[in-house]
N, C-alpha and C positions, 0 to 999 in steps of 0.2 A: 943015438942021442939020449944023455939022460934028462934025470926032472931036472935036475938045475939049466940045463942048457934050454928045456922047453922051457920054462917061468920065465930065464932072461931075454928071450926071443920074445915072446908073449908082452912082456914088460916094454920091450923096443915096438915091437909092432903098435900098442897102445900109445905109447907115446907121440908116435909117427901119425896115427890117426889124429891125435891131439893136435898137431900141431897143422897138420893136413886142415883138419876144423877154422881152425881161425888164418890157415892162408886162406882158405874159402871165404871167408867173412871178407878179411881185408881187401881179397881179390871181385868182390861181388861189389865191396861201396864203392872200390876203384871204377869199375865199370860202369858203374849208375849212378856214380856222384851227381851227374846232374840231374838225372831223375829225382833221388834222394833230396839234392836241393830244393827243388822245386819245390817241391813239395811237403817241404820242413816250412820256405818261407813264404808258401800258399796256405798254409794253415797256420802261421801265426798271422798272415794278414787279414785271413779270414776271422778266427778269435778276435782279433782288438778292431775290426768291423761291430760285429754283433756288439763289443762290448760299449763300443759309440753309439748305436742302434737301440739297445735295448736302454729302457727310460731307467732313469737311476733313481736310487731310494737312499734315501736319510735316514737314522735310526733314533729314532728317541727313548728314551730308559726316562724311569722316576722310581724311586725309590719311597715305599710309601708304609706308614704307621698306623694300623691299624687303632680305631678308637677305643678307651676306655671309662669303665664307668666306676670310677672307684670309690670308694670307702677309708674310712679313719682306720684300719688295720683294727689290731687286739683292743685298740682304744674305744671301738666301738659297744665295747661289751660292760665299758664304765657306766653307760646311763640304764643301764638295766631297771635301776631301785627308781627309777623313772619311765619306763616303759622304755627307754630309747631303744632296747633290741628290736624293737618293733623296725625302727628305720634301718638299723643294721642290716638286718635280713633282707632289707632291698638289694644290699648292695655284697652279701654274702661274709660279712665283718669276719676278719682274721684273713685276711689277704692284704696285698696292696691296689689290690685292681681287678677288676676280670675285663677283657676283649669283648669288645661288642659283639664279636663275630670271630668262631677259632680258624687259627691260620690258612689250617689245610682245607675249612669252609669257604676260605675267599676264594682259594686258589680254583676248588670245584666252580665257586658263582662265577668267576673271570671267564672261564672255560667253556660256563652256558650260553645257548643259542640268544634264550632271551634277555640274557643280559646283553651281551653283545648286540640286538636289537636295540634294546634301547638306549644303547649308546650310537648306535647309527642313526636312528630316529632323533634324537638331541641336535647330531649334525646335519641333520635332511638329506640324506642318503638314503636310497633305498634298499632294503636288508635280501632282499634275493639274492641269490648265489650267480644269478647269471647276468649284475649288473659288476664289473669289472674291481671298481673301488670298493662295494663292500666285499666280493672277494678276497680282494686284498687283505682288506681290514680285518678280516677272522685269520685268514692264513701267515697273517705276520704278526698278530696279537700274544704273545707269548707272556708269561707268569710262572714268577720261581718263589718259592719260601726258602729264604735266607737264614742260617743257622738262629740268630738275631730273634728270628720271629717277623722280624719284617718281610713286606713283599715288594719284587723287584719284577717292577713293569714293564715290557719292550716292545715296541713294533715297529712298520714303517711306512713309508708314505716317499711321493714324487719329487717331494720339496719338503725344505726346511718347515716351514710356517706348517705345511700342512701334516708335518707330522706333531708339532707341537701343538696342533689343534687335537688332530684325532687323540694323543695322550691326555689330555686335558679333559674329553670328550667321558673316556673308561674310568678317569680317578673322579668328576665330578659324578657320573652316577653311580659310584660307590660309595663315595660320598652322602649320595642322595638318601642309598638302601641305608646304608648304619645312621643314619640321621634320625629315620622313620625309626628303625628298630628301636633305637637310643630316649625318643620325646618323651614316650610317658612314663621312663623311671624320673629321669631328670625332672619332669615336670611335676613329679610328686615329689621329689625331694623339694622343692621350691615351695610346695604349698607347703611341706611339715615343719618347715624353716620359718615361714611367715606363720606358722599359727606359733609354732616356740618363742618365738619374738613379743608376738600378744601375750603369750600366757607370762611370758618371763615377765613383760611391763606389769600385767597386772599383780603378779606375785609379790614385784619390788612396791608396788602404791601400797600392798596391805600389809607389807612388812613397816613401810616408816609409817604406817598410821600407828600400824601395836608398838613402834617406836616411841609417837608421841605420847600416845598414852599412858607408855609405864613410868616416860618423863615425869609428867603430871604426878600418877601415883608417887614419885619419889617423895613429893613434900610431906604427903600424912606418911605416920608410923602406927596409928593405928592396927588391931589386929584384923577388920575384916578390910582394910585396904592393903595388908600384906598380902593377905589371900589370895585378891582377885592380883593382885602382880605380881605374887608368882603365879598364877594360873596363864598371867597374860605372857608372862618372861618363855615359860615353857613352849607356849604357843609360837614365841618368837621364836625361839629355837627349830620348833620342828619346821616352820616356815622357810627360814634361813636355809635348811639343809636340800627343801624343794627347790630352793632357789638354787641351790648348787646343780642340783640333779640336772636342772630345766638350762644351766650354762654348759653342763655336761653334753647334752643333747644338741643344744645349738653350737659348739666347737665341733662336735662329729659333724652335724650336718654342713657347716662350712667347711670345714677339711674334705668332707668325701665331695664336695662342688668344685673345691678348687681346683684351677687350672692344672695344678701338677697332679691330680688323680681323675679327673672326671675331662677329657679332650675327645675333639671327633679325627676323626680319619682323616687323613692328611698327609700333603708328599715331604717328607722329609727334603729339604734344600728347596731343590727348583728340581723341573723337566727339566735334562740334561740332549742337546741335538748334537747328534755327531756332525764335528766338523768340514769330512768329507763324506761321499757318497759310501755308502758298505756294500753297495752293490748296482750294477758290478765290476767286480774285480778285474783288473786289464791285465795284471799280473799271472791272475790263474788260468782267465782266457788264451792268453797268447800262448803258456805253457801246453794246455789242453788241446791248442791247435798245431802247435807243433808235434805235439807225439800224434797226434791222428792223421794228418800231414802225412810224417814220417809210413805209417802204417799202411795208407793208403797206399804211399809212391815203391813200398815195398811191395805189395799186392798186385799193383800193374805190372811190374815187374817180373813177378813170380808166372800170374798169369799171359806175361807176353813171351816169356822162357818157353810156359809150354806149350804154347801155338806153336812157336817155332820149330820143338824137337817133331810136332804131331806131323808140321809140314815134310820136314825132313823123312821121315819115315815113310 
């Protein structure tokens, strides 16, 4: 025989095996179909058992905007010849904004134990690990930073209402933290607002007095009443220009208050609850119990084959 005749023999005999293979298959579910069955539809009843059994969960998401404390941008650097860099620098002028708190900071404080305590604490829960709900409540509490810079909050809970609670529970004492961190720039912007507002008023009383005054001087022409009005006109002048200075200063400090640069933390929209339960899944149960089903009824099978050859022998 030569090589070609051994390869094409070789070549048949492999194939013969092949095929030999999946008669064996075929001829094996033929024989234990009902096994097989069984036990495909003992584990899918089983799955969508547990998945009636085990308590369902709701998911609540919010999507939340971290607070900022902004400033008049480049404009802040107009009241200089006023001092107003002075306030600028509270709020880092040549931006639009800085975060009360940078992103990937919230994400780490979401993540901490004691934060998460005291957001248990707010609900009256107890924060141990070996009361079941606050269990829950850490192991389903999840936080992403969103390309956005925004962060996007998830977790869950047994019921509707009470995942909407617990969500509400993590953004209010975040809310609380950037509140605290945020009072006392805010709150010095406020007084340097009200003291520019005094200073402006009295700046404008002593501007229309050298008003009236140089009125008055108008009538003589005399030379030592020109004098003293232009002495007094100059005066007005440099007055006038503080007075600009000090309107300079109070437009920054209103602009860096205002609501479009100076906001707290807060959920963009609403706490959003899912509809139906996210878990769990009856879909993926019934699936999971039928391939194990399957595995098992194959296994009995296997090992009652070799009882039998072991008896036989």
């Amino acid at each position: 025989m030569n090589k070609s005749e051994s390869s094409a023999l070789a070549t048949h005999d492999g194939s013969q095996d092949d095929e030999l293979s999946l008669s064996d298959l075929i001829l094996f579910i033929r024989r234990n179909n009902r096994t097989l069955l069984g036990g495909a539809v003992g584990g899918v009843v089983l799955g969508l058992a547990i998945a009636f059994i085990v308590p369902a969960q709701w998911e609540a998401s919010a999507l939340v905007r971290i607070g900022q404390l902004g400033n008049a941008g480049n404009a802040g650097n107009a009241g200089n010849a006023g001092n107003a860099g002075n306030a600028g620098n509270a709020g880092n002028a040549g931006n639009a904004g800085n975060v009360i708190e940078p992103p990937l900071q919230v994400v780490d404080r979401v993540k901490n134990r004691s934060f998460q305590n005291s957001a248990l604490t707010s609900l009256k829960l107890p924060i141990s690990d070996s009361d079941i709900k606050a269990k829950s409540f850490r192991n389903s509490l999840k936080v992403k930073l969103e390309k956005s810079e925004l962060i996007t909050l998830t977790l869950r809970a047994t019921s509707p209402s009470e995942a909407e609670q617990n969500m509400n529970a993590v953004v209010n004492e975040l809310k609380r933290v950037h509140n605290n961190m945020a009072t006392s720039t805010v709150n010095r912007w406020h007084q340097e607002l009200a003291a520019t507002e005094q200073e402006l008023q009295r700046a404008n009383t002593e501007s229309e007095r050298l008003t009236k005054a140089l009125d008055g001087y108008a009538v003589s022409i005399n030379e030592k009443i020109f004098s003293q009005a232009t002495l007094l006109s100059n005066i007005l002048l440099t007055r006038e220009q503080e007075i600009k200075n000090i309107q300079d200063r109070k437009r920054i400090l209103e602009e860096r208050l205002s609501p479009e640069r100076t906001f707290q933390t807060d959920v963009l929209g609403r706490v959003e609850i899912s509809e139906q339960p996210v878990f769990p899944k009856k879909t993926l149960l019934a699936v999971a119990g039928l391939v194990i089903g399957l595995l098992i009824s194959v296994l009995i099978v296997v090992i009652g084959a070799s009882g039998s050859r072991k008896n036989i022998n």
